[in-house]
N, C-alpha and C positions, 0 to 999 in steps of 0.2 A: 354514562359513557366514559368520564374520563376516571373512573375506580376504575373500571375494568381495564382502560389504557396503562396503569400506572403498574402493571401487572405486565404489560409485555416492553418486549425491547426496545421498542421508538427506535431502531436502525431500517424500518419500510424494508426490510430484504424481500418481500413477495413470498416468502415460502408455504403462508396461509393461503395461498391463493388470491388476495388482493394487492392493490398497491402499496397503501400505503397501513402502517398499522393503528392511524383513526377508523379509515375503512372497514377495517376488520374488529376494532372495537364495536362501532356501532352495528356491525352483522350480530354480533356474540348479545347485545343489549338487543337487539329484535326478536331474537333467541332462532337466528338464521345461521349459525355457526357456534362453535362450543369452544370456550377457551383453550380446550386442549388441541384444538388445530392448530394451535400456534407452537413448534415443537420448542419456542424460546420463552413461554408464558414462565411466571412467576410460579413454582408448585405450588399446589395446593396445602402443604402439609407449614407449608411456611407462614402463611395467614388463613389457617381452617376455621374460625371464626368468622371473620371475615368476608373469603368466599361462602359461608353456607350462608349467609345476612343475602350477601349479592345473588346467590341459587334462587334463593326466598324470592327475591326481585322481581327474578325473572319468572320465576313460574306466576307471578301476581298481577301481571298486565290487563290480562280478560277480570278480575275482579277490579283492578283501576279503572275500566275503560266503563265497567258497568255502574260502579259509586259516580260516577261525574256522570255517564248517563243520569242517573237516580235523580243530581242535584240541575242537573242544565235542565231538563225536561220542565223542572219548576219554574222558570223565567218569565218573566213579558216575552213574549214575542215577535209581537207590534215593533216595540221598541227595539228588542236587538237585533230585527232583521237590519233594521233602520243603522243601526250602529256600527255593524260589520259588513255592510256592505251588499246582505243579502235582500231576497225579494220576498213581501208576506201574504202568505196565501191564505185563503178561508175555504173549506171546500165543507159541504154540509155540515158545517158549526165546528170544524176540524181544523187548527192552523198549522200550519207547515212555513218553514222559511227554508227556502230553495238557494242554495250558494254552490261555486264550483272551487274544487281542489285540485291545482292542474288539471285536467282535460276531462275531471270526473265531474258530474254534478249529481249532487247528494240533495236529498229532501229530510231534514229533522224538522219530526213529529212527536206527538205529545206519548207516544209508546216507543222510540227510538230514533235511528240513524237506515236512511235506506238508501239506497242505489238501484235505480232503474225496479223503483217497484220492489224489490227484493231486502229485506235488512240484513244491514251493514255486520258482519261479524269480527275484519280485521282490527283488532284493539289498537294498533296503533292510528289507524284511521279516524275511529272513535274519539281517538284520547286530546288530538289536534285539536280535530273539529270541533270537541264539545269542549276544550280548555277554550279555542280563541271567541267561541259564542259567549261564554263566559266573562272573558274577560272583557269584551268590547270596547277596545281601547278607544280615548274620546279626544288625543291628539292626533290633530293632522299629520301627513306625510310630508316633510322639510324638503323634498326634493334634492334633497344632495347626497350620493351614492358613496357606498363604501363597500368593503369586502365585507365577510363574515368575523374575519378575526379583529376589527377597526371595534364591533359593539364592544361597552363596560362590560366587566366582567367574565370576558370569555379567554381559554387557556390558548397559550401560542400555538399549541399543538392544531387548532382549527386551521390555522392557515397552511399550514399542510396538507390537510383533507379539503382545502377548497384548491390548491395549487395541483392536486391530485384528481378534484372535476376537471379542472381543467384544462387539463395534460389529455384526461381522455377525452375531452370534446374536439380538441386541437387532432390529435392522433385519428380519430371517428373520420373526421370529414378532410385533415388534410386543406390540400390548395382547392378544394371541391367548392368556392362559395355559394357556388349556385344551386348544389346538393343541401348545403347548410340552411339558405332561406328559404327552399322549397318544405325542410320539414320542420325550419322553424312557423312556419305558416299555418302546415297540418298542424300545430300543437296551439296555435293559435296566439301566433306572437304578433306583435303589433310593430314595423321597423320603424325606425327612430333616425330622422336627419337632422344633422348642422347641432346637434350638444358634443360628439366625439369626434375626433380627427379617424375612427375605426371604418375598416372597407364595410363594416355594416354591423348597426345596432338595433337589438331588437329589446321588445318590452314585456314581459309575462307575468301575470297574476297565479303566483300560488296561492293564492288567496286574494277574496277579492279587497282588502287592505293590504297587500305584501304581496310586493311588484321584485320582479328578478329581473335586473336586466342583463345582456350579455352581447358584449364586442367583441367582433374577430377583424382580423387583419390576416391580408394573404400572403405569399411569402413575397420576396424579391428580392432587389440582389446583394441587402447587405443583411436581412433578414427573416427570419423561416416564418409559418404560420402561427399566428399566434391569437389566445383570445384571454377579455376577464368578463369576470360577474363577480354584479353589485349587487346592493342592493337599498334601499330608500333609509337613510340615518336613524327614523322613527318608526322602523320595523317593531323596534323591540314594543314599544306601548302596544301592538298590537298580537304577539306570536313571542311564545318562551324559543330564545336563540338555539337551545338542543334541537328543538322541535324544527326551526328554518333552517337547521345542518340535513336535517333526517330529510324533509322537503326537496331542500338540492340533490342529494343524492338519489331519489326519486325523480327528481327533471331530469338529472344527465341521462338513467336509466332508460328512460324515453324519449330524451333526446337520441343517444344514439342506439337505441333500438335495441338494446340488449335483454335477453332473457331475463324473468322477474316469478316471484312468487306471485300466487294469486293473493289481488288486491279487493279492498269490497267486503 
């Protein structure tokens, strides 16, 4: 995400149709947008090496998503349900570990990734799922929240693209709190009293190690509406930080109800 960022202008003027220009890096890395939408991108004739390395990338996701299939399939399963959080199932000598990814819940099997009965073909879905079974992080959660841009190692340019969910969750629902916890509820947020001084905090598992949380406050008379999201300081042992950028931007998209590609 951020090679492809370093190719466009970082001035957010919206002309690609997003807000902000992490936004629309990470569309161009889902292979949801083409660098050349951007009419300020970096030519191509100026790093053609380069870009065709990055082309290579992007056409390689469905063979990424399939190699980590290949090797996550091999695991304990017992154990990593146990590890990540998920539930282990045994159905005629068959084990399955049942986990939910925001509001989906996915069943990995010993021949893949499914949904509702059906196998999973979105590679980026895939590539999450079977990175974090994988990884199974075996530090607890610190309880003490921070932005996206706070984790090691991550570029400044993140906090842009989380200050850019956040603009549209604020702009979506406005002074509407009512409207806000009503669909924070359908997504199945859990609210949260007496840690924030916020008109209302809620709690979300995009995973069921990796909690998002998110404050809003309403407006009033010295100030308009406003929200943030956190998120658990020991995310990272459990979830690669690209991966919990790609995630948020997934919550807000259903958070505030906006059209999406098919997912699954």
């Amino acid at each position: 995400m951020l090679t492809i960022y370093r190719k466009l202008p970082g001035t957010n003027c919206g002309r690609c149709g997003e807000a902000t220009c992490m936004a629309f890096a990470l569309k161009v890395k889902k292979s949801l947008a083409r660098l050349e939408d951007c009419p300020f991108a970096e030519s191509e004739t100026s790093g053609e090496a380069e870009s065709q390395q990055t082309a290579s990338a992007f056409s390689s996701y469905g063979q990424v998503s399939n190699d980590l299939e290949r090797e996550a399939v091999k695991i304990e399963f017992r154990g990593a349900a146990e590890a990540v959080g998920g539930e282990y199932l045994s159905r005629d000598g068959r084990e399955v570990i049942k986990l939910t990814m925001l509001t989906r819940h996915y069943e990995m099997r010993k021949d893949g990734l499914f949904l509702d009965n059906t196998y999973c073909r979105d590679a980026w879905t895939k590539i999450i799922i079977y990175d974090y079974v994988r990884r199974q992080g075996r530090k607890p959660l610190t309880g003490e929240w921070c932005s996206l841009g706070n984790f090691p190692h991550t570029a400044s340019h993140v906090k842009a693209f989380q200050a850019s969910a956040e603009k549209k969750i604020t702009e979506t629902f406005g002074n509407d709190l009512e409207r806000l916890m009503l669909r924070c509820a359908e997504m199945g947020g859990t609210a949260i009293e007496g840690r924030t001084r916020a008109d209302y905090t809620a709690c979300f598992d995009l995973l069921p190690r990796v909690p998002l949380y998110l404050s809003c406050w309403q407006a009033d008379d010295e100030f308009a509406p406003d929200c943030r999201i956190l998120f658990d300081s020991g995310a990272e042992d459990h979830i690669d930080i690209e991966y919990l950028a790609y995630l948020l931007e997934r919550f807000v998209e259903e958070l505030t109800g906006e059209p999406r590609g098919p997912r699954g």
